[in-house]
C-alpha positions as CSV (number, residue, x, y, z in Angstrom):
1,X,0.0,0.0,0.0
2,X,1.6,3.4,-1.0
3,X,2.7,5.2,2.3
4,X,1.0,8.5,0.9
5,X,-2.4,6.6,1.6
6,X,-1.1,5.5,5.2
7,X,0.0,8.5,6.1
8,X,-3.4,10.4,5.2
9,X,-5.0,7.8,7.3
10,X,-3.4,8.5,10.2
11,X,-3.6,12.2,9.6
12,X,-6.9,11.9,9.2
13,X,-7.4,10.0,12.7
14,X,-5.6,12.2,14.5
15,X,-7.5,15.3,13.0
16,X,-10.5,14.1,15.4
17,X,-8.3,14.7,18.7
18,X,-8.7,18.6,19.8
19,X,-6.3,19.6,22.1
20,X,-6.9,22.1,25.2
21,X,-7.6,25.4,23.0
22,X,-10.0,23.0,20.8
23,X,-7.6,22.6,17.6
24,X,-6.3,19.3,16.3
25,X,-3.1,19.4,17.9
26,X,-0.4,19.6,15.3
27,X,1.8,16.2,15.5
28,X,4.1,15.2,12.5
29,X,3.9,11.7,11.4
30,X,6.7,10.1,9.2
31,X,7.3,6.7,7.9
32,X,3.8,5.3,7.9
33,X,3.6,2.1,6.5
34,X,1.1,-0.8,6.6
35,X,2.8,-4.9,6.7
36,X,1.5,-7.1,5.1
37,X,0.9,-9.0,8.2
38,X,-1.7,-6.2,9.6
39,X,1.0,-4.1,11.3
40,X,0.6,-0.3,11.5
41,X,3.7,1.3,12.0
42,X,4.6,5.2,12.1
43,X,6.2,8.1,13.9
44,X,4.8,10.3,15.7
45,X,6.0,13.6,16.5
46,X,5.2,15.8,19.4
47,X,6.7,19.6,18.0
48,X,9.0,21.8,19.9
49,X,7.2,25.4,20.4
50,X,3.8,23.9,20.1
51,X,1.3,22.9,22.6
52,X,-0.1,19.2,23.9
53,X,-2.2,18.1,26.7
54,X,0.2,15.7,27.7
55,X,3.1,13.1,26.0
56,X,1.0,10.1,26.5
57,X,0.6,8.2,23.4
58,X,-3.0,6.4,25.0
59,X,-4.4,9.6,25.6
60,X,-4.1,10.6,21.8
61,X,-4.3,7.6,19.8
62,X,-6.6,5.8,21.9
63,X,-5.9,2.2,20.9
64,X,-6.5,0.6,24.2
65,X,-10.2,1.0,23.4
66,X,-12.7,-0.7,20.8
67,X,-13.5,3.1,19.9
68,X,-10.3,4.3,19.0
69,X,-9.6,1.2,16.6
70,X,-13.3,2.0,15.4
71,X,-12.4,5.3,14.4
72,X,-9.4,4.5,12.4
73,X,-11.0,2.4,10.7
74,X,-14.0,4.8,9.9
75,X,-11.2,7.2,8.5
76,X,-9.6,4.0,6.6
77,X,-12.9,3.8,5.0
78,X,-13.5,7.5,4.1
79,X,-10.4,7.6,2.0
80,X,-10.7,4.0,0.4
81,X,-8.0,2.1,2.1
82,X,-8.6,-1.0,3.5
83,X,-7.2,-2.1,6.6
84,X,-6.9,-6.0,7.3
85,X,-8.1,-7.4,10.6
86,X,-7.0,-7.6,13.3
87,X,-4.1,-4.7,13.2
88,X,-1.7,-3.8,15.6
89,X,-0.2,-0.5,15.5
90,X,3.8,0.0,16.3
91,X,4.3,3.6,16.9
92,X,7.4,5.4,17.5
93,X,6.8,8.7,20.0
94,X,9.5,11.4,19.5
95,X,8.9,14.4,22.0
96,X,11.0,17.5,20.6
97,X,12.8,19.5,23.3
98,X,10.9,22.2,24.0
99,X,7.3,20.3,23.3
100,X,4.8,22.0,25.6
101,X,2.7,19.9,27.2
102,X,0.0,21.6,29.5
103,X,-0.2,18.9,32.1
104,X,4.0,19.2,32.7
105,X,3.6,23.2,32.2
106,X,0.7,22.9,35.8
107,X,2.9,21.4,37.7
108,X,6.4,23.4,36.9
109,X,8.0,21.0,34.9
110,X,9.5,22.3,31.2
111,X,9.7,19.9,28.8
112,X,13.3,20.3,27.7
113,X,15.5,17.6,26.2
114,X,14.5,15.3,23.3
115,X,12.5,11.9,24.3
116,X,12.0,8.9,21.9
117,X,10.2,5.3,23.0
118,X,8.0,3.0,21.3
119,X,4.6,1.5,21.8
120,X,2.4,-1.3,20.5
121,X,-1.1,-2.3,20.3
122,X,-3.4,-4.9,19.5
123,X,-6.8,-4.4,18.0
124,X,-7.3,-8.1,19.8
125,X,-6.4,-6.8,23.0
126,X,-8.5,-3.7,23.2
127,X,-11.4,-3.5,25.8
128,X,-14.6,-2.0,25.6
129,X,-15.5,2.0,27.1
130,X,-18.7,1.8,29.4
């Protein structure tokens, strides 16, 4: 699958999250690709000088849940890609120094050298929201 068309995907999903002043906060994603074997994999990059809630990737991608696979899948759909069940995701977090991230910024803390870690989920492991 051409990476354009994973990459606007993922965009796309991420578009729905609205940040503290009600935007779409502005990550960068880079080297989307989709495996063969159903695995998502991309970067996503929280931007020095601009403004998060928070550096957790659950809290913006939302892949623990039934919901947040739902709605990447709903955005799959809306641009004519199809997604193979059941997907994981891989997803590299890079945090710029100088990322601001309102929930450090409360409690004192400046967010000021460069972080980098990597998550995975399972669209077979994720639970139900009440």
């Amino acid at each position: 699958m051409p990476r354009e068309s994973v990459e606007t995907v993922i965009r796309r999903f991420l578009a729905g999250n609205r940040g503290v002043d009600g935007a779409s906060p502005p990550y960068l994603i880079d080297d989307a690709d989709l495996s063969e074997h159903g695995v998502l994999s991309f970067t996503m990059r929280f931007v020095s000088g601009k403004r998060y809630c928070c550096v957790e990737p659950g809290c913006h991608l939302g892949f623990q849940s039934t919901r947040g696979w739902a709605r990447l899948r709903h955005n799959a759909k809306e641009t004519e890609v199809v997604l193979p069940q059941p997907l994981r995701a891989r997803v590299r977090i890079v945090a710029e120094a100088g990322a601001i991230f309102t929930v450090l910024e409360r409690l004192g803390v400046r967010h000021d050298k460069r972080e980098e870690y990597e998550v995975e989920y399972s669209e077979l492991e994720a639970t139900e929201l009440p």
